[in-house]
C-alpha positions in Angstrom: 0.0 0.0 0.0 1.6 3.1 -1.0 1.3 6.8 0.5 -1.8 7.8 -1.0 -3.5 4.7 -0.4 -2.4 4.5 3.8 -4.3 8.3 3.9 -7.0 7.8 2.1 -7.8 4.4 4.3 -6.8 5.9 8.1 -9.4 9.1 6.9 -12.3 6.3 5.9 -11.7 4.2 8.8 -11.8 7.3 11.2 -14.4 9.4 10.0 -16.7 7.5 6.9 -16.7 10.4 4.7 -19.4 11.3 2.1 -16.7 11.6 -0.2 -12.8 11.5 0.0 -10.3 13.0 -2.8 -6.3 12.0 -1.8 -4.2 13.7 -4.6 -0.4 13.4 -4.4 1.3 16.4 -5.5 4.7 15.8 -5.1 5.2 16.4 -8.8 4.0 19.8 -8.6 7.3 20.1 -5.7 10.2 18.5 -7.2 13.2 20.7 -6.5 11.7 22.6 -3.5 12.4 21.2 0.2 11.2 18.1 1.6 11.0 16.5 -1.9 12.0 13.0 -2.7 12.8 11.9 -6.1 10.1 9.0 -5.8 7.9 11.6 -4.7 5.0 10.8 -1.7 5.5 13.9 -0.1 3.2 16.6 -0.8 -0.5 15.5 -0.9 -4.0 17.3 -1.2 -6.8 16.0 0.8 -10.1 17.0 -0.1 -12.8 15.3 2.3 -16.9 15.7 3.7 -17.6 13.9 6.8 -20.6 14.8 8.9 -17.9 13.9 11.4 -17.2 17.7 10.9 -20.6 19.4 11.8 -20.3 21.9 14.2 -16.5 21.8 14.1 -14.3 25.1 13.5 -11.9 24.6 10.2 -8.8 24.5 13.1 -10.7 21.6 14.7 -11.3 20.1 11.2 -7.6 20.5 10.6 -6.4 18.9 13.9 -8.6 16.1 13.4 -6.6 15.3 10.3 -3.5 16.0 11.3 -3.7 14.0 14.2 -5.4 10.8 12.3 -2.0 11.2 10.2 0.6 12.1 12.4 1.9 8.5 11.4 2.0 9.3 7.9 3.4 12.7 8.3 6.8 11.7 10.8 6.9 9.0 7.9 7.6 11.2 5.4 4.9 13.5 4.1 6.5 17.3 4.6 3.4 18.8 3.3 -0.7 18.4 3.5 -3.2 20.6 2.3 -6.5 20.3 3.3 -10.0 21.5 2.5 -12.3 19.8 4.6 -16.2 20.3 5.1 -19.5 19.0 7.1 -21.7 17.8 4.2 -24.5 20.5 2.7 
């Protein structure tokens, strides 16, 4: 199971999203810091979860991070996130 796939199955497991878009941009990084030359280190996560209802966008963002703080000491220097409570 590679990068991508670790993410987007710790973010299903935690939270069941509605829907769940893990994009790996690392190509869009090559040359800047914390790049690899495999790549797996810049990644765009674009999730709904009711999980998220009520929850400030720091919260949201917390949430994540800490669901992937195994994936991010691993390797992954950067995450972007846009995260939402359905409707």
């Amino acid at each position: 199971m590679n990068t991508k796939e670790r993410i987007a199955a710790v973010l299903e497991a935690a939270l069941s999203p509605e829907s769940l878009d893990v994009i790996d941009e690392s190509h869009l990084h090559k040359g800047h810091q914390g790049a690899r030359p495999g790549g797996e280190t810049h990644y765009r996560v674009r999730i709904t979860a009711e999980a998220f209802r009520g929850k400030s966008r720091v919260d949201m963002h917390r949430t994540i991070n800490a669901l992937l703080k195994d994936e991010l000491a691993a390797g992954v220097h950067a995450l972007a996130i846009e995260a939402r409570a359905p409707g």
